[in-house]
Backbone as a ProteinNet text record, in pm:
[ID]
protein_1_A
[PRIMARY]
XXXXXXXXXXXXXXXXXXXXXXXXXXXXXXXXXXXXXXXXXXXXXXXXXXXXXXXXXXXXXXXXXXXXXXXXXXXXXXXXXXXXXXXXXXXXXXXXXXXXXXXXXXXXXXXXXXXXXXXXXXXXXXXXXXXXXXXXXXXXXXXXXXXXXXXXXXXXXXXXXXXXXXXXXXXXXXXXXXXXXXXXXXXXXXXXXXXXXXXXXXXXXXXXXXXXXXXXXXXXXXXXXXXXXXXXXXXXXXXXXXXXXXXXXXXXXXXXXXXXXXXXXXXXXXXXXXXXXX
[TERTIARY]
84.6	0	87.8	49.7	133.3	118.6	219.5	202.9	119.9	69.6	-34.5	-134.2	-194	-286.6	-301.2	-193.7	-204	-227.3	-157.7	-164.5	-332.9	-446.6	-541	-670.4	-624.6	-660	-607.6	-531.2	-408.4	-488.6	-570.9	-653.7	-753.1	-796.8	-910.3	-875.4	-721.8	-650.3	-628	-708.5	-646.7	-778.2	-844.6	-939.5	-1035	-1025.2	-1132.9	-1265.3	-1360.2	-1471.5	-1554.6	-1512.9	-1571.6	-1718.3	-1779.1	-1945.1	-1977.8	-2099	-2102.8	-2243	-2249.4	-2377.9	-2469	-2615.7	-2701.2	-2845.4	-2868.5	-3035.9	-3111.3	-3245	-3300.7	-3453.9	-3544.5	-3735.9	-3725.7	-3667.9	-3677.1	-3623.6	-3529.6	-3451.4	-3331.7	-3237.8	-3088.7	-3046.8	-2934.2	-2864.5	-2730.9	-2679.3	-2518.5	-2489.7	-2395.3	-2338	-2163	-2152.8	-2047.7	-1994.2	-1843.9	-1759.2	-1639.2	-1584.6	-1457.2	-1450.4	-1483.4	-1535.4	-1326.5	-1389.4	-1453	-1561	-1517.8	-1541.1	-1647.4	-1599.6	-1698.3	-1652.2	-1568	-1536.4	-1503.3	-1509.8	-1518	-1423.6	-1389.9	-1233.5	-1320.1	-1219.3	-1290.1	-1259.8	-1240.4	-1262	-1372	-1407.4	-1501.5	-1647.7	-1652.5	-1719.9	-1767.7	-1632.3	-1678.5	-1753.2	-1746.4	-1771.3	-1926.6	-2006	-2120.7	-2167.9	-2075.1	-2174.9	-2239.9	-2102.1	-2151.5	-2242.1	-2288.6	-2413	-2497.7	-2524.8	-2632.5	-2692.1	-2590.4	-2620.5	-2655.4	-2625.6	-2657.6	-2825.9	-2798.9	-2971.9	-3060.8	-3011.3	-3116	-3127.7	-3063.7	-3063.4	-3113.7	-3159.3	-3170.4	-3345.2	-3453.5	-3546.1	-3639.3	-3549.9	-3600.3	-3592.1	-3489.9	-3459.3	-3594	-3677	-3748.7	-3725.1	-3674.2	-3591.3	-3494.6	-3438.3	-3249	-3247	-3146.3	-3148	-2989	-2936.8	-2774.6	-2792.5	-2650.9	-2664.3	-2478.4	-2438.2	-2291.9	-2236.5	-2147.5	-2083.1	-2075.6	-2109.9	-2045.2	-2174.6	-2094.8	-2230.7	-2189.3	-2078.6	-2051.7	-2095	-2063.4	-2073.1	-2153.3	-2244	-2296.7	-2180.8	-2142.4	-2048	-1994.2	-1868.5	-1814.9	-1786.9	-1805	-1775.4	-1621.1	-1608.7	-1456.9	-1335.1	-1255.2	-1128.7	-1031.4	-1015.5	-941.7	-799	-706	-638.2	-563.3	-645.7	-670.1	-666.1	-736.4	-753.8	-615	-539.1	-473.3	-339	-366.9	-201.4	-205.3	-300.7	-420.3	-378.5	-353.7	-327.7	-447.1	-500.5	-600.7	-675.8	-630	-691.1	-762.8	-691.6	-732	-866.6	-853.7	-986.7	-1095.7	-1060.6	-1174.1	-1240	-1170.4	-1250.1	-1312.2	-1234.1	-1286.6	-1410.6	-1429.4	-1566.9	-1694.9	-1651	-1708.3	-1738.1	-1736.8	-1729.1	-1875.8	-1818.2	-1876.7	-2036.4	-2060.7	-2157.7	-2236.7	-2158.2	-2239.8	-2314.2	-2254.7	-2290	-2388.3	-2396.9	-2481.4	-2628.8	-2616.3	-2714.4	-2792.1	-2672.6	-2749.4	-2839.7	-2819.7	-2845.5	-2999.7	-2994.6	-3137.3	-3209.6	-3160.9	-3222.5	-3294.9	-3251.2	-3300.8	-3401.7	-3486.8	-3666.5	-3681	-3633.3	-3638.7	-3672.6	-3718.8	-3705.8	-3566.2	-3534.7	-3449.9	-3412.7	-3390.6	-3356.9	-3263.3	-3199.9	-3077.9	-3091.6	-3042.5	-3061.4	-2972	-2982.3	-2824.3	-2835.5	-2701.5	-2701.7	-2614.3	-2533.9	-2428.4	-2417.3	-2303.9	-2243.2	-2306.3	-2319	-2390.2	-2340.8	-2196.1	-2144.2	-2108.2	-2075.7	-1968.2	-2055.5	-1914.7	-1985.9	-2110.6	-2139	-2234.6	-2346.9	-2347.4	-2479.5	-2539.1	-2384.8	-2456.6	-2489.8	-2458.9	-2484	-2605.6	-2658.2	-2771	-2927.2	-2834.3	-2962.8	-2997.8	-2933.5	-2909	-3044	-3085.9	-3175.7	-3284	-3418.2	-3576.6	-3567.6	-3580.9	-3635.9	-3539.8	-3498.6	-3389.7	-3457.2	-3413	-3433	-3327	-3354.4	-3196.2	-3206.2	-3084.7	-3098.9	-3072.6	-3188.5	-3204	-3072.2	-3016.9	-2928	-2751.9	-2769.4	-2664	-2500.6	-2540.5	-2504.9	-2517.8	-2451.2	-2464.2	-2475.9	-2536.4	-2503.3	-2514.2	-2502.1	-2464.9	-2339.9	-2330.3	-2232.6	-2115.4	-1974.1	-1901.5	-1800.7	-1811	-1702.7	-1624.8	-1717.9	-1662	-1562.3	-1517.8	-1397.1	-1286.7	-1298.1	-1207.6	-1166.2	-1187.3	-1230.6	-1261.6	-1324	-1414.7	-1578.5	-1638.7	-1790.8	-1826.6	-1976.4	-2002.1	-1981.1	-1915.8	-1883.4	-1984.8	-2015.2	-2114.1	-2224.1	-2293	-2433.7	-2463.1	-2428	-2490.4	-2522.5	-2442	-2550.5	-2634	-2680	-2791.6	-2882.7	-2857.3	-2977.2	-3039.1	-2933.4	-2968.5	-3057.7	-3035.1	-3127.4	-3276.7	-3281.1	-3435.4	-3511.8	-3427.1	-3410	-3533.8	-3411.1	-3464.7	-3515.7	-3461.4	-3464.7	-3312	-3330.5	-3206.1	-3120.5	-3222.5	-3152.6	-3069.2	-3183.9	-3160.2	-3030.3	-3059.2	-2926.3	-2808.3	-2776.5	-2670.9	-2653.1	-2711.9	-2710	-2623	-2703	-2648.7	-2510.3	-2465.2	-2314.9	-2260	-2289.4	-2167.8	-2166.4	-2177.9	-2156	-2143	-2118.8	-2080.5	-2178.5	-2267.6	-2336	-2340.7	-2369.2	-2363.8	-2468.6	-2573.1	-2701.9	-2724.6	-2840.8	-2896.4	-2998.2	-3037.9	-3127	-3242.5	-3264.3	-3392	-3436.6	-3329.5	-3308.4	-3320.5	-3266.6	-3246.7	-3408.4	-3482.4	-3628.9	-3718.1	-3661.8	-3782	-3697.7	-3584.2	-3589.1	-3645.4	-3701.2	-3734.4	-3629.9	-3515.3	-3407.7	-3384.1	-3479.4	-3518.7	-3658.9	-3665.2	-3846.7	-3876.2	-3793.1	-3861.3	-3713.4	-3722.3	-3633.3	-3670.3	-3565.3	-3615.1	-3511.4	-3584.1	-3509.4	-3474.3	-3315.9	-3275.9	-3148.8	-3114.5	-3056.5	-2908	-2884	-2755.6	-2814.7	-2679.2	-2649.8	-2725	-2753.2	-2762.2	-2952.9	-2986.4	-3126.5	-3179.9	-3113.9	-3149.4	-3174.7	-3068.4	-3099.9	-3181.6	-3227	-3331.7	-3471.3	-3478.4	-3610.6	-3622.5	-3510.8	-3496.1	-3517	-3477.2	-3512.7	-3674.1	-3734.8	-3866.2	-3959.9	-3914.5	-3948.1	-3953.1	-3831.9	-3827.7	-3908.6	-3896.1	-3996.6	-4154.2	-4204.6	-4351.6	-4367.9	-4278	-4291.9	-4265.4	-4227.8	-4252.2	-4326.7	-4405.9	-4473.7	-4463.1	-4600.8	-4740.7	-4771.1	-4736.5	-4861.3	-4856.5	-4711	-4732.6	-4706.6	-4732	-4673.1	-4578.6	-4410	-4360.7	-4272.1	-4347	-4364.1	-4401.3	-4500.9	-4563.7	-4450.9	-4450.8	-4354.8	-4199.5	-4162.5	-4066.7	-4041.9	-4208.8	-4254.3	-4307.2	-4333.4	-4310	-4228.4	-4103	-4000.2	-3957	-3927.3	-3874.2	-3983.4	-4095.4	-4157.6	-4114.3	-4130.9	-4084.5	-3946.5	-3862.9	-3721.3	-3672.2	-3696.7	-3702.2	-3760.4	-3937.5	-4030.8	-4014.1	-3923.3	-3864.7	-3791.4	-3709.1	-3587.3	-3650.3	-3759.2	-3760.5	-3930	-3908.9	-4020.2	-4194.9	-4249.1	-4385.3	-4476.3	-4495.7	-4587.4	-4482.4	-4392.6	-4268	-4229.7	-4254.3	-4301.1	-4447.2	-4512.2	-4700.6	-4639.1	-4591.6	-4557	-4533.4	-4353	-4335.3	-4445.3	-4468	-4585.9	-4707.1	-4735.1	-4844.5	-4736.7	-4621.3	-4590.5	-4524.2	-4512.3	-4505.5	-4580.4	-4707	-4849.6	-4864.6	-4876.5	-4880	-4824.5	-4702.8	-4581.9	-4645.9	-4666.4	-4746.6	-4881.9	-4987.5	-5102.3	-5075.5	-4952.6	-4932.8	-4900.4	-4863.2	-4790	-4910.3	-4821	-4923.1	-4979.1	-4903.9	-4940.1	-5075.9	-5079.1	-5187.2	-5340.2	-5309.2	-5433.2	-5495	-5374.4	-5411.4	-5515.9	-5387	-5471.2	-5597.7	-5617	-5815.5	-5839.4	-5825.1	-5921.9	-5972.7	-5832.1	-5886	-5969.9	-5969.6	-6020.2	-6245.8	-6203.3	-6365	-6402.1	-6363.4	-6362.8	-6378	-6348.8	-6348.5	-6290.3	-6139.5	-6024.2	-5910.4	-5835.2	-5694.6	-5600.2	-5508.3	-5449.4	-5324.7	-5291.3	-5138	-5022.7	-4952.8	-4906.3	-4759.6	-4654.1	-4575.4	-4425.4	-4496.8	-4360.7	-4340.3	-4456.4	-4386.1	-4520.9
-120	0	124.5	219.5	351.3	419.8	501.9	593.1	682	764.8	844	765.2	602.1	540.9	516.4	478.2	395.1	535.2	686.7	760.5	816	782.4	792.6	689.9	557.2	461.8	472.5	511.9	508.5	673.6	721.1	857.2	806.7	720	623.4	642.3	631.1	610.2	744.3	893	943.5	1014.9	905.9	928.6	1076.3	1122.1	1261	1229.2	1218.7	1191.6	1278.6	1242.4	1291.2	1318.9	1233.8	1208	1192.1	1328.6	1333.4	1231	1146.8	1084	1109	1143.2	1167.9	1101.3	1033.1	1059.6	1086.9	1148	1222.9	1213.1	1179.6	1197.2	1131.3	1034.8	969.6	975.3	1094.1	1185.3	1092.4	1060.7	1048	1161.5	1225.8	1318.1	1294.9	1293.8	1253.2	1417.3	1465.2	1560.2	1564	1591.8	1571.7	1681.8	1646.1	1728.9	1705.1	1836.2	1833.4	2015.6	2137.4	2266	2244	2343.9	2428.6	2414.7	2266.7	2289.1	2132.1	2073.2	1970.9	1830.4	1849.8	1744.9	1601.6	1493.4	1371.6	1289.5	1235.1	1130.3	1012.3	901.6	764.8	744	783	766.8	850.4	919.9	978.1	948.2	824.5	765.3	645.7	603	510.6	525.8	600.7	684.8	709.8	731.7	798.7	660	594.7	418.2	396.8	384.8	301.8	364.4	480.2	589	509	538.1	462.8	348.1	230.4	127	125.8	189.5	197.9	264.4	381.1	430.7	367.4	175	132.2	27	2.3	-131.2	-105.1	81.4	81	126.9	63.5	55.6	208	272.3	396.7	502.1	510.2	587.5	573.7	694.3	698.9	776.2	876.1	940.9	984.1	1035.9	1061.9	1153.8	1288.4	1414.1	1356.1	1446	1469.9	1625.8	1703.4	1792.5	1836	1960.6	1982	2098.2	2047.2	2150.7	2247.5	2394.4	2488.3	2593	2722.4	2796.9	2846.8	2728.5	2780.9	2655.2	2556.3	2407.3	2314.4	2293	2118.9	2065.1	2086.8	1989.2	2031.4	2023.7	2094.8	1947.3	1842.2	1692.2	1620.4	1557.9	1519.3	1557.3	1520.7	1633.9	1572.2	1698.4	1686.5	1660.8	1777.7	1710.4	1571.6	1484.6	1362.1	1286.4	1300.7	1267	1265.2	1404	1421.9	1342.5	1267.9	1214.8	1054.1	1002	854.5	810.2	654.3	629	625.2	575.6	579.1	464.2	334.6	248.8	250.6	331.7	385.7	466.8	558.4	655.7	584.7	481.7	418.4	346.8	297.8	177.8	304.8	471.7	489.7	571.6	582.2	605.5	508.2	409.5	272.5	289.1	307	288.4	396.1	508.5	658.7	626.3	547.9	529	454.1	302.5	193	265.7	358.4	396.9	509.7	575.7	679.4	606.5	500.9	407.7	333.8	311.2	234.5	347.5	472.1	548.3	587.2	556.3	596.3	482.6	359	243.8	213.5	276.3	243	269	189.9	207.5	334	461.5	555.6	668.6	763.5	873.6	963.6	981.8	1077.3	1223.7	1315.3	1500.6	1524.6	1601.4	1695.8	1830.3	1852.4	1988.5	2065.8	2144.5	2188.2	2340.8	2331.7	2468.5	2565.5	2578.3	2587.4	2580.3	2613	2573	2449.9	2396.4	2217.5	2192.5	2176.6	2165.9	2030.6	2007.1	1839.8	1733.2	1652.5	1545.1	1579.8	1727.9	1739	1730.4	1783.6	1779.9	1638.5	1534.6	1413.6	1379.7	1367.4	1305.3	1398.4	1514.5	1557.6	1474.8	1420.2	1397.2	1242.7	1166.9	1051.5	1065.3	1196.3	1207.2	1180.6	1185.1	1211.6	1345.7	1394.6	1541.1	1658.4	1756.1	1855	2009.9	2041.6	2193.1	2241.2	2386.5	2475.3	2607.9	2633.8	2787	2899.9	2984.7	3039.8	3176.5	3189.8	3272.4	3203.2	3126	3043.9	2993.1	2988	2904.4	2883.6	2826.3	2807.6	2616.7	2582.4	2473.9	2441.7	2312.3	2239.4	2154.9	2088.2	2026.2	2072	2152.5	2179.3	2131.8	1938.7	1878.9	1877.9	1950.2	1967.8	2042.1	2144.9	2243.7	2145	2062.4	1955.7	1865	1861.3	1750	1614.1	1607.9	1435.8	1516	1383.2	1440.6	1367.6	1401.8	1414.4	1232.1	1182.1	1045.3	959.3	1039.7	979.5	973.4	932.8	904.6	1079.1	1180.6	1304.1	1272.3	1187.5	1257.4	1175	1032.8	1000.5	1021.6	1050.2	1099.4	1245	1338.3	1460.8	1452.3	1375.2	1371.1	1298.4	1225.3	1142.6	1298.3	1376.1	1473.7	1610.1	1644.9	1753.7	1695.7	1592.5	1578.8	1565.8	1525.8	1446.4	1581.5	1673.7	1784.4	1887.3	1908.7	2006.9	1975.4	1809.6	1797	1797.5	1805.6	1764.7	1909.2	1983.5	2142.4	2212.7	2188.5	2205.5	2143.4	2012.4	1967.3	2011.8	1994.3	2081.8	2195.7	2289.3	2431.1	2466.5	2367.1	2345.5	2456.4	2511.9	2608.5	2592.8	2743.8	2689.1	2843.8	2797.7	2878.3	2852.1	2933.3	2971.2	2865.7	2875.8	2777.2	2793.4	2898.4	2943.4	2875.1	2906.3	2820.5	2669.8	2634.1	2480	2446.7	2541.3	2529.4	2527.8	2611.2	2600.8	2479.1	2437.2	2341.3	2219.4	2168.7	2057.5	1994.9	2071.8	1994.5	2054.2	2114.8	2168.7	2210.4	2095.2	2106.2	2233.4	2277.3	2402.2	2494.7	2596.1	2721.3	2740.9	2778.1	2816.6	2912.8	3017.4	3182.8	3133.3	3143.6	3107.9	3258.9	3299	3363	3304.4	3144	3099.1	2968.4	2876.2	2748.6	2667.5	2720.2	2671.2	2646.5	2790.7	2805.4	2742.1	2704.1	2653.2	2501.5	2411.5	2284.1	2286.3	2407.3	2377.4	2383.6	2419.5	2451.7	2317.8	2286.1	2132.6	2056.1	2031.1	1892.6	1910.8	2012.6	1998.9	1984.1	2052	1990.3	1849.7	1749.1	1614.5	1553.7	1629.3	1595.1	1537.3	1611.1	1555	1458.8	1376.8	1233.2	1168.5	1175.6	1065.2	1030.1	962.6	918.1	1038.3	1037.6	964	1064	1162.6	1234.8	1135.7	1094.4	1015.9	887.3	783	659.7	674.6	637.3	679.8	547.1	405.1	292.6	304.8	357.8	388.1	505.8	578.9	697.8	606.1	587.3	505.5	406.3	309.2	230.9	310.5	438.8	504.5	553.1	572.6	650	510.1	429.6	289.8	241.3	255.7	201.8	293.5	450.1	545.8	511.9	518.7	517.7	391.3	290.3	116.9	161.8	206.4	131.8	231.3	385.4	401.8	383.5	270.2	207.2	62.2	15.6	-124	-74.8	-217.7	-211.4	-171.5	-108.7	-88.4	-180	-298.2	-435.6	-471.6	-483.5	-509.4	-433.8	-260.3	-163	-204.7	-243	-262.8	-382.8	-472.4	-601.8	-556	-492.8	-373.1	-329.8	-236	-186.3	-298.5	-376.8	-455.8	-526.7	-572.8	-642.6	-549.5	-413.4	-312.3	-279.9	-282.8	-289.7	-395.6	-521	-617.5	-602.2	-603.4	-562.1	-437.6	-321.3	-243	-311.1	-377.1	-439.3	-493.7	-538.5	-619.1	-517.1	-426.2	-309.2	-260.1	-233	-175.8	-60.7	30	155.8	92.3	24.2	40.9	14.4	-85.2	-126.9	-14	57.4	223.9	281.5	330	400.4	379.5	229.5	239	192.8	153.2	174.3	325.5	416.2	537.6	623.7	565	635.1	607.1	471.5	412.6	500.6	509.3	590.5	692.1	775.2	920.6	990.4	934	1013.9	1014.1	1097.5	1110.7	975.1	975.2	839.2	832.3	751.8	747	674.1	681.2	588.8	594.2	486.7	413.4	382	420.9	369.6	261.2	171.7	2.3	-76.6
0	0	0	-130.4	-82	78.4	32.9	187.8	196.9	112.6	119.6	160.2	105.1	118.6	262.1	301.3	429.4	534.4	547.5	589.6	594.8	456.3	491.9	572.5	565.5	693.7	788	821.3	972.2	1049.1	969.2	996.9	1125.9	1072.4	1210.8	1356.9	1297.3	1504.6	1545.3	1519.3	1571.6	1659.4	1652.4	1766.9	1710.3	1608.2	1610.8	1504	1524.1	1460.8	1400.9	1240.9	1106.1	1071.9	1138.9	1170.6	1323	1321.5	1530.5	1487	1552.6	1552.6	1699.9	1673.9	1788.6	1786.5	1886.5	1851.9	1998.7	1941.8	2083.1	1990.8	2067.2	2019.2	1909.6	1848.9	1722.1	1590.5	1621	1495.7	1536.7	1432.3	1435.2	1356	1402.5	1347.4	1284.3	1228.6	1166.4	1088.1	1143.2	1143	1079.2	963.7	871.8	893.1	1012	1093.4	1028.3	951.4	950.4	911.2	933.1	916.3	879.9	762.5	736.2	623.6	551.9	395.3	422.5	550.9	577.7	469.3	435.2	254.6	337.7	251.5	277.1	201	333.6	308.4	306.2	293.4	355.9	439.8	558.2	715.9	726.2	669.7	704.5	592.6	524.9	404	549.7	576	663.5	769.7	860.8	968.8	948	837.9	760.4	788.7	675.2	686.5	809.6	920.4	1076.6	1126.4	1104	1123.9	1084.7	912.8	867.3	950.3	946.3	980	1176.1	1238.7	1390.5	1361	1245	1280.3	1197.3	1099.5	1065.9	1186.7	1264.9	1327.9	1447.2	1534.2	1636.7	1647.6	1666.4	1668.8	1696.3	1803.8	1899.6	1731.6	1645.2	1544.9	1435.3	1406	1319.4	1173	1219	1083.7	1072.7	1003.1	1008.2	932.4	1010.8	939.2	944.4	820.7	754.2	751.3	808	803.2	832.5	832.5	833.4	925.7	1015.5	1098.7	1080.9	1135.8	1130	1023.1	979.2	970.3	796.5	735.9	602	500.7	571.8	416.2	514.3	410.2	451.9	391.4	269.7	247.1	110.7	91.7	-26.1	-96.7	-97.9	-153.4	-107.5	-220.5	-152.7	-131.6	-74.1	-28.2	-102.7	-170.1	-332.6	-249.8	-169.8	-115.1	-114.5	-42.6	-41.8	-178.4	-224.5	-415.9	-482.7	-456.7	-535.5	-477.3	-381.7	-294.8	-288.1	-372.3	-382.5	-530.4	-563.7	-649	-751.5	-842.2	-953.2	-903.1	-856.7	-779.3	-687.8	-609.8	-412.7	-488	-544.1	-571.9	-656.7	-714.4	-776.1	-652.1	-574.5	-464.4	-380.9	-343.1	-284.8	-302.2	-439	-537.6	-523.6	-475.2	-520	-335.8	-248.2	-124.2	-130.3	-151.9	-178.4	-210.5	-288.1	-406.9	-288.7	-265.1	-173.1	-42.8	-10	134.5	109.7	29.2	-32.3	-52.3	-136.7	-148.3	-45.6	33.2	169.7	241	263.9	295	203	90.8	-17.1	10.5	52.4	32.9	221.3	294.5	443.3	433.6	487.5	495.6	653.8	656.5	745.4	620.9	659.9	643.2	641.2	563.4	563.8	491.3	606.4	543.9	578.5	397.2	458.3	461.5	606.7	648.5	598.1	468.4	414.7	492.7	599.2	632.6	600.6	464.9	422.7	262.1	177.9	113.3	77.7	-60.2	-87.7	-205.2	-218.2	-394.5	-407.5	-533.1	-596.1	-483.3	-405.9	-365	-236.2	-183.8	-91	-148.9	-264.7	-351.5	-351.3	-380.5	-409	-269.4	-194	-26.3	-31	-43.6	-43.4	-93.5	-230.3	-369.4	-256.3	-173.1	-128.5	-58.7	1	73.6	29.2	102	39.4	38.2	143.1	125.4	187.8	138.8	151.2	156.4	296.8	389.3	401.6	332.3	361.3	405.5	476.9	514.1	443.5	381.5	365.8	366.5	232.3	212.9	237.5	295.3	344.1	252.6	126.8	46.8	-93.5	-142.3	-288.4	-271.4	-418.7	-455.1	-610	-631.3	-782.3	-770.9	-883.4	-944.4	-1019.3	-984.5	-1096.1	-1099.2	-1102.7	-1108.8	-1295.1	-1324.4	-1474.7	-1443.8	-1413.7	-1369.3	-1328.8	-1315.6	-1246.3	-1371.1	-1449	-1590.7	-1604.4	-1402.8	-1425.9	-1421.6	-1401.9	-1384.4	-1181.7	-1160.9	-1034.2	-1043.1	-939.3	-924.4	-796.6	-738.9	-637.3	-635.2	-748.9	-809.7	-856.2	-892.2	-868.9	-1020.9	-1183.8	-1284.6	-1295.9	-1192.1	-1207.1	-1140.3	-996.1	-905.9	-932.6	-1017.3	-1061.4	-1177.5	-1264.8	-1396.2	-1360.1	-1228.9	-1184.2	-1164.8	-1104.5	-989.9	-1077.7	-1198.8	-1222.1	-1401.8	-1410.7	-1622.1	-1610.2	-1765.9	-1834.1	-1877.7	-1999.1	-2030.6	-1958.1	-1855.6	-1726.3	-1631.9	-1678.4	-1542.1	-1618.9	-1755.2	-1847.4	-1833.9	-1883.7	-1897.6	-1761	-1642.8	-1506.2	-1484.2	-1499.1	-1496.3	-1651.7	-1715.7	-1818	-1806.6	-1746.1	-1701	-1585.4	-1510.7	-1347.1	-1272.7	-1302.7	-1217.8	-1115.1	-1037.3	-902.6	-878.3	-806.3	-765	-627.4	-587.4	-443.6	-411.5	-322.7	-257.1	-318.1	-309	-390.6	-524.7	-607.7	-754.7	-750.2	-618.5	-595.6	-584.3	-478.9	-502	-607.4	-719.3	-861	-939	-915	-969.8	-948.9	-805.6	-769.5	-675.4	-643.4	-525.9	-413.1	-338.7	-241	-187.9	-75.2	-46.8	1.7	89.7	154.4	194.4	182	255.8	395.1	446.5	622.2	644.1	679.1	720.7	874.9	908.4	1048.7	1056.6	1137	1188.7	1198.8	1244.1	1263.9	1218.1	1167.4	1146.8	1282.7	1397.9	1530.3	1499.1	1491	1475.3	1341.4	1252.4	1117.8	1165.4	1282.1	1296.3	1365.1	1442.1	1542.7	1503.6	1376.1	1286.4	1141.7	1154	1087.8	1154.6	1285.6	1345.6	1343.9	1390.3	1389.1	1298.2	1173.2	1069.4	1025.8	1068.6	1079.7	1192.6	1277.6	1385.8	1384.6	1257.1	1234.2	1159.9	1139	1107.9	1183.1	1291.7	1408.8	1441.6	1543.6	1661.4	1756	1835.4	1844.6	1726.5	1657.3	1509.4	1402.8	1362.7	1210.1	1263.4	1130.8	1149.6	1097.1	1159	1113.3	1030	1031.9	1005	852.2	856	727.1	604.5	725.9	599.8	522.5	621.9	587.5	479.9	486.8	357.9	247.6	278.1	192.7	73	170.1	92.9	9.7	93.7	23.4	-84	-94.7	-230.4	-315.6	-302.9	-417.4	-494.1	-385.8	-394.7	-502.1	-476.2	-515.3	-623.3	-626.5	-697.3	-829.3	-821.8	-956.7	-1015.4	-973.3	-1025.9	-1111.5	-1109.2	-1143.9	-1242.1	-1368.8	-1411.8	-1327.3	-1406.7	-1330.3	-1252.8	-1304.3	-1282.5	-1148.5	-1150.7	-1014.2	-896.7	-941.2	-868	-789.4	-841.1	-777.2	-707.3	-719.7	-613	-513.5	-557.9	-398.4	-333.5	-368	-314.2	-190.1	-313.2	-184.8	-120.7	-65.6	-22.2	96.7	51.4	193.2	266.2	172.6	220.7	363.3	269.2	387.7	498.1	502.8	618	731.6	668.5	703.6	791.9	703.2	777.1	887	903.4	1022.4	1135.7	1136.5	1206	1370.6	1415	1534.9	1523.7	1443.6	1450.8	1306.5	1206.9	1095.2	1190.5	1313.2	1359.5	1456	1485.6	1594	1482	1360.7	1293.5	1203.2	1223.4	1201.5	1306.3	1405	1502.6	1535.5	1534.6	1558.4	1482.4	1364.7	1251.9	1275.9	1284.7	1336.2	1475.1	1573	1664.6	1691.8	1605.1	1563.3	1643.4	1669.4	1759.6	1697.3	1754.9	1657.1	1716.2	1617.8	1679.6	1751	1811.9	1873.6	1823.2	1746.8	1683.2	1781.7	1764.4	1818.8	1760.9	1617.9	1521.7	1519.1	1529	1544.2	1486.3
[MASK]
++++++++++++++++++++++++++++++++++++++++++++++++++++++++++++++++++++++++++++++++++++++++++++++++++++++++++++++++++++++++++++++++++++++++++++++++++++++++++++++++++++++++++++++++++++++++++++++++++++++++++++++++++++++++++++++++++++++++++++++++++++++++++++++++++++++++++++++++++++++

């Protein structure tokens, strides 16, 4: 193994953590710490994963916000740095790492928002698109793709999750001219659900978590949202007739659920319901 290589695994031991992981009322938080620019190594690819995987495996976790240190970048993508001290091998696997964990992340039957409070360019964009649904602060930031300036293209799913995203043309148009626009813009295009006017990076998560907040338990099922996102997510990737299978077979899963039998009993009842997340 080169030395640069090994110098970026040998990064693990030095005890400082790339991803703050939290959870509190049903939210997991993963917080992509490295300020200023927030950019992503693979210790810190990895670091993201063991997140993922703790907030699919831990029951209490209903949705999962991604969001980035500090009051300038969710995430400026990968740390070129790094890139540039990495053999052609090392950066393909660690493309290939990039991609898997991004995915696992699209593919978890949770809910998930990124709270962009910052800066959202190259690979943040793509860790963004990874999400369902994306809240930003208002004035904060720029984003897009301008890994063309670089003379590769976006490597972490960004020209395919961008072209589901906005169109084929639009997104070809947008990466061959590396643009880079406001949140606002990100909104008429379709890659930003909502703007939120915050004062600080501090007050922006505190108006995001709550926003994530109403998909929990006892208001939503948050059982259901979840089979939600995962039929969308899945069920536009695969033929239509195979999509509808999905579907009833989340269904079912669902029928069995505690919270589906709350919510018609309560519905017959004519009370609001309590749901459980389970």
């Amino acid at each position: 193994m080169a030395e640069a290589e090994a110098k970026v695994l040998n990064e693990e031991e030095s005890g400082v953590s790339l991803v703050r992981y939290s959870v509190e009322n049903g939210v997991a938080v993963m917080t992509l710490n490295d300020p200023p620019a927030n950019t992503y190594s693979y210790q810190m690819m990895r670091e993201l994963d063991l997140a993922i995987l703790a907030a699919r495996m831990d029951e209490s976790v209903q949705v999962i916000v991604v969001t980035g240190q500090g009051e300038k970048f969710f995430c400026a993508g990968a740390n070129i740095a790094m890139l540039s001290e990495v053999t052609p091998e090392f950066k393909y696997y660690f493309c290939l790492h990039a991609n898997e964990t991004l995915s696992r992340l699209e593919q978890t039957p949770k809910l998930v928002v990124a709270a962009i409070n910052g800066h959202c360019v190259g690979g943040g964009l793509e860790v963004a698109l990874a999400a369902d649904i994306r809240v930003a602060r208002r004035g904060a930031g720029k984003m897009g793709l301008p890994e063309v300036s670089l003379g590769v293209l976006p490597g972490t799913g960004g020209t395919q999750r961008l072209a589901r995203a906005v169109g084929k043309s639009r997104a070809i148009e947008l990466m061959a001219t590396g643009e880079l626009f406001d949140f606002e813009r990100g909104a008429e295009l379709g890659l930003i659900n909502r703007v939120i006017e915050a004062d600080s990076s501090v007050a922006f998560l505190v108006e995001a978590l709550a926003y994530a907040r109403q998909f929990t338990a006892p208001d939503r099922a948050s059982r259901a949202v979840g089979r939600i996102k995962r039929s969308v997510q899945t069920g536009a990737e695969i033929p239509f007739e195979s999509a509808l299978a999905l579907e009833r077979e989340l269904q079912q899963q669902l029928f069995l659920s505690e919270d589906a039998r709350e919510g018609l009993a309560a519905y017959t009842e004519k009370r609001k319901p309590n749901f459980r997340g389970k």
